[in-house]
C-alpha positions, 0 to 999 in steps of 0.5 A, a space after each residue: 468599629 470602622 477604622 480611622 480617617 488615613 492621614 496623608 504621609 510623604 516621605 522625606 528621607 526613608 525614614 523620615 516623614 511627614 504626616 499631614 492630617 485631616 483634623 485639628 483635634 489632637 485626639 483624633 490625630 493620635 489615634 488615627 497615628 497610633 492605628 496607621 503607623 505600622 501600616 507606613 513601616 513605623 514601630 510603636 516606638 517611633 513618635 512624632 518629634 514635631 507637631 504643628 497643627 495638623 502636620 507631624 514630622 516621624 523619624 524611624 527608630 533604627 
């Protein structure tokens, strides 16, 4: 199975970001996310706390 599209991420702060991707469907977001999050140092308990359209904010857990 190919791997998903990689959303554009810029980082804020260190441990805050911004995701921006490259689709409008929510499905395809969230799995695109969930597949890169660890790639980008994030856990999987760090979810987004703004969604708009197609750019997610993500703050870090600590």
């Amino acid at each position: 199975m190919p791997e998903p599209a990689i959303p554009t991420v810029e980082f804020l702060e260190p441990d805050f970001a911004r995701w921006i991707f490259h689709t409008d469907n929510p499905a395809q977001q969230r799995v695109q996310f969930n597949y890169w999050r660890g790639w980008f140092g994030f856990k999987e308990a760090d979810e987004p706390h703004s969604i708009e359209t197609r750019v997610w904010l993500v703050r870090r857990q600590r």
